[in-house]
C-alpha positions in Angstrom: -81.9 -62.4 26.7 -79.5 -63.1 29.7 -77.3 -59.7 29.0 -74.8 -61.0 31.9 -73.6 -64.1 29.8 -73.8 -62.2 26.5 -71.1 -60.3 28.4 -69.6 -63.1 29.1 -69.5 -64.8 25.8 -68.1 -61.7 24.2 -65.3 -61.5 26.7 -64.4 -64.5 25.9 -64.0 -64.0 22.7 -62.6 -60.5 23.1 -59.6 -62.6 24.3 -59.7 -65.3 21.6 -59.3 -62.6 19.2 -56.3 -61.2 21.0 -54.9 -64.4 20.7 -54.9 -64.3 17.1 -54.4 -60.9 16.7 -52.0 -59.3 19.7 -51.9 -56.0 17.7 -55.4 -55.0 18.9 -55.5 -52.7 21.9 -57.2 -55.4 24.6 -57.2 -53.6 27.8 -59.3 -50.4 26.4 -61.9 -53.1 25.1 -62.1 -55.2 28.3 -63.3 -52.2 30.0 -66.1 -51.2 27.4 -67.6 -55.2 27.1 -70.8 -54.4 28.9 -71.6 -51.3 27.5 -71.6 -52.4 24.1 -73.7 -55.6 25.6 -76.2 -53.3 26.7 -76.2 -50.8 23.8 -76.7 -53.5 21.2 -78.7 -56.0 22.6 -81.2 -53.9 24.5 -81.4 -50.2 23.4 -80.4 -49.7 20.2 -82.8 -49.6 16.6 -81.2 -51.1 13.8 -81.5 -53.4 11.1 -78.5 -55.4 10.8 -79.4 -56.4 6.9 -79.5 -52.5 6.3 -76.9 -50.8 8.2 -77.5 -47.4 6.8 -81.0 -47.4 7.0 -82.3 -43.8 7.8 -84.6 -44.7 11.1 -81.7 -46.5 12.7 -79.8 -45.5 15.8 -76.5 -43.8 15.5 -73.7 -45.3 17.8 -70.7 -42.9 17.4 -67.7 -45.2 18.7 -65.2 -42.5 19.5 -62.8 -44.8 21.2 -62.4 -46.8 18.0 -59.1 -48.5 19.7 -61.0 -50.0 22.5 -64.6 -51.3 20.4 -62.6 -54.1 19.3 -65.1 -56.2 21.6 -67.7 -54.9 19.4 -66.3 -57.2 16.4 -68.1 -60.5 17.5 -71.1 -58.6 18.9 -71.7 -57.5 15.1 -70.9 -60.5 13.8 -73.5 -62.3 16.0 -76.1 -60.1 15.2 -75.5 -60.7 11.4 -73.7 -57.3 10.5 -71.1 -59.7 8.8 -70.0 -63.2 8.4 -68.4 -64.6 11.4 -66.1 -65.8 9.6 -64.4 -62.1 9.7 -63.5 -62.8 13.2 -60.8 -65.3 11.9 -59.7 -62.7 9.9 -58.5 -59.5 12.3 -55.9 -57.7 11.2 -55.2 -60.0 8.3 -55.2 -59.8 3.9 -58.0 -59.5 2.8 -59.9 -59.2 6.2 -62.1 -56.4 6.9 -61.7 -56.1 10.9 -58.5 -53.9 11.6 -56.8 -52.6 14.8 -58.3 -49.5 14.5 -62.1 -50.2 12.7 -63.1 -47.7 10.3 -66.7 -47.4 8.1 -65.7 -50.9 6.2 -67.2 -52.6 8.7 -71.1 -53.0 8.5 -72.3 -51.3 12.1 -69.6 -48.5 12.3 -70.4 -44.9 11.2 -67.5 -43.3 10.9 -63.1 -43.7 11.6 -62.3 -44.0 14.7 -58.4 -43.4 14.7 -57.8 -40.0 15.7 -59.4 -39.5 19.3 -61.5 -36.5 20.0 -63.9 -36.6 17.2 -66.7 -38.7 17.8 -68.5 -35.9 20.0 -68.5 -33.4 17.7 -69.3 -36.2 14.7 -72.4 -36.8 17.0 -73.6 -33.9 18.0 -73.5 -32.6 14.5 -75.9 -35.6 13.5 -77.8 -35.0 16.1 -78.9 -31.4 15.4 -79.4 -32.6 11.7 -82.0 -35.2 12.7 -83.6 -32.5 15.0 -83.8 -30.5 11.9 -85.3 -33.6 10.1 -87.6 -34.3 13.2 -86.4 -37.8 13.4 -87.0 -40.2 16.5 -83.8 -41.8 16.0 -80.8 -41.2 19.0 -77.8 -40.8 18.8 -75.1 -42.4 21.3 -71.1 -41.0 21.3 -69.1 -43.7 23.6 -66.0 -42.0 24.6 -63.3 -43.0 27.1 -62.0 -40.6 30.0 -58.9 -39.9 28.6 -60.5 -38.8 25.1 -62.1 -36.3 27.0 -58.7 -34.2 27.5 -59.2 -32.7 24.3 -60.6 -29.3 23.8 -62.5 -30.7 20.5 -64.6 -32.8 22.8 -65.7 -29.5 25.2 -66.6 -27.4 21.9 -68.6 -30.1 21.2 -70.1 -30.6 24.6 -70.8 -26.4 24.7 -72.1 -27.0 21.3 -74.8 -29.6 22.5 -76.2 -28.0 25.5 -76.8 -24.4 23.2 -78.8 -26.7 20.8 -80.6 -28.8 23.3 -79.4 -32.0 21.8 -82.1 -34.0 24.0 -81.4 -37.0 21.2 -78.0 -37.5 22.2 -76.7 -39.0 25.0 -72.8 -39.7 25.3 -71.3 -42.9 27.4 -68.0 -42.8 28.9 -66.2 -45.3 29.6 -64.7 -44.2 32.6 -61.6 -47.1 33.3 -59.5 -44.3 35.0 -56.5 -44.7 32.7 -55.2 -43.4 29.3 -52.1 -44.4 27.6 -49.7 -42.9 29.7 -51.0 -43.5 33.2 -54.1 -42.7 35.3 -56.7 -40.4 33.6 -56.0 -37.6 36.5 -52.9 -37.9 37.7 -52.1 -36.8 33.9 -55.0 -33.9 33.6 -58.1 -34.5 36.0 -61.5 -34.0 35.3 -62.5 -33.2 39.0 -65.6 -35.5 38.8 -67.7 -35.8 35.0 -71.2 -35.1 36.7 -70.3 -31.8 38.0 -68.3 -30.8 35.1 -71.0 -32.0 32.8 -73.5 -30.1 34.6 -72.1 -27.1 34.9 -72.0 -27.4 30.7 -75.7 -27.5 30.3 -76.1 -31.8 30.4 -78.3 -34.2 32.1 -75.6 -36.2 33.8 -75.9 -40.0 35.1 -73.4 -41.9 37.1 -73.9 -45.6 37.4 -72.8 -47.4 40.2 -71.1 -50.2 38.0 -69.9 -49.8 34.4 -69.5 -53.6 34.7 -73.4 -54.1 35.9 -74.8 -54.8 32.0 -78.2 -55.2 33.9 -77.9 -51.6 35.2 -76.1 -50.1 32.5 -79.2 -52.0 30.2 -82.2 -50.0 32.8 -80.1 -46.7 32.9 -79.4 -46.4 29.2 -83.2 -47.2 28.5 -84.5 -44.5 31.2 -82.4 -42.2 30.0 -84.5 -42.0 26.7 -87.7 -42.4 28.7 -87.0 -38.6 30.0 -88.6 -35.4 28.3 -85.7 -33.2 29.5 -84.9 -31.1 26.8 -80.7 -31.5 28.1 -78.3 -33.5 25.8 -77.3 -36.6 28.2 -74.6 -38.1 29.4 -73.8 -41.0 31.4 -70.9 -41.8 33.4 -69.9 -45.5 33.9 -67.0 -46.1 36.2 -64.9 -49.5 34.9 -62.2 -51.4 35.0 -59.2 -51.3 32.3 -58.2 -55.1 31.2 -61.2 -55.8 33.3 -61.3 -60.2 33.4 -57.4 -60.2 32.9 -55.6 -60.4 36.1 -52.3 -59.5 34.4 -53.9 -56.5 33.2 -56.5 -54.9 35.3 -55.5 -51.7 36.6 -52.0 -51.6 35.6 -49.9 -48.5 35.2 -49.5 -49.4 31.3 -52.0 -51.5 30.3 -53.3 -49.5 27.5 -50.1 -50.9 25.4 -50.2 -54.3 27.1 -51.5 -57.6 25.9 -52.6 -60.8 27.1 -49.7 -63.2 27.7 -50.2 -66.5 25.6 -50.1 -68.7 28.8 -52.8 -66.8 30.7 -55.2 -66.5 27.4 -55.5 -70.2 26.7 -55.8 -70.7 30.4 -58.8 -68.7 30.7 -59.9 -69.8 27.2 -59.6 -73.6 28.6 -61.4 -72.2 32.2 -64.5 -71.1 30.6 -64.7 -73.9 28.5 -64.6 -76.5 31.2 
């Protein structure tokens, strides 16, 4: 599979569904696209007819707000009816602003940042127990990562050797009030993470779905006995020139103008 114009293709629709739903948070998903490209056309195990089958994956999305990209990823792999993607944020719909465990492909709510890590390291240490092959994957965004839940969760992992999960930020450099560090800086995730007991993995481009693909794949591939992490520096509102890197974008749409035009560009 071409991975590059998957990413493309969801994109697009990322911004269709903005369109028709300008309640969803856009910028925080434009920066995740590839990731979830990568995670669930090349790494993950599932079976999309049985969602809760025991030997699939786990993808923890802690950063509920911005996996709104993940809507027509699902649907195209046959999670649920694309006809849901008409539906977001509407009666009788089952795709919200915020998703939650309705949705075929989602594990748990995703509302209240700070969560996810801890959700997935305790599943993690339970399939240990169970000596199951399945992996577990947390994606988290920067600014999630100012809460002290997430580090009790990260201490948690490394004094477990949670080698079976491996968490993915999605580091866009911004949160909802500002940049990430001007705010409450991490001094650098690989260090940090290091220092915590983790494997840690910087990427040169969290836009790269080719090299996010290869790293996400190696990482599994090793026999260190480390929980993993991977860092993957982005772009917030990335394909959105009104939105990319500005001061607020996390509360920002897409003007109507600029989305049909780049609706009607990618079309031509």
């Amino acid at each position: 599979m071409d991975l590059r114009s998957r990413a493309d293709w969801v994109r697009q629709e990322l911004i269709s569904l903005n369109l028709r739903a300008p309640e969803t948070r856009v910028s925080s998903s434009l920066s995740s696209v590839e990731i979830f490209v990568a995670l669930y056309y090349d790494v993950l195990r599932f079976d999309a007819s049985k969602p809760l089958d025991e030997a699939r994956d786990r993808c923890i999305i802690s950063k509920g707000h911005g996996s709104i990209c993940l809507y027509p990823i699902l649907a195209d792999l046959g999670f649920f009816s694309k006809d849901e993607l008409n539906r977001v944020c509407k009666e009788g719909g089952i795709l919200g602003g915020i998703p939650d465990p309705i949705i075929p492909g989602y594990e748990t709510i995703n509302g209240s940042l700070g969560h996810g890590l801890g959700v997935g390291a305790g599943i993690s240490l339970a399939l240990k127990w169970k000596e199951s092959s399945s992996k577990v994957y947390v994606v988290v965004g920067d600014g999630e990562l100012h809460e002290g839940s997430c580090w009790e969760a990260i201490m948690f992992a490394s004094q477990w050797k949670l080698n079976n999960l491996t968490v993915i930020i999605d580091n866009n450099g911004q949160c909802m009030l500002g940049h990430t560090d001007a705010i409450v800086s991490h001094c650098g995730f690989k260090k940090r993470f290091e220092a915590f007991g983790w494997k840690a993995i910087s990427v040169n481009d969290g836009h790269d779905v080719d090299e996010l693909a290869m790293v996400f794949n190696q990482a599994q591939s090793e026999t260190d006995l480390r929980p993993k992490v991977i860092v993957c520096p982005t772009l917030k509102g990335k394909g959105v020139q009104s939105l990319e890197g500005k001061k607020l974008t996390h509360v920002m749409g897409i003007p109507n103008d600029e989305a049909e035009l780049l609706l009607r560009k990618h079309d031509a």
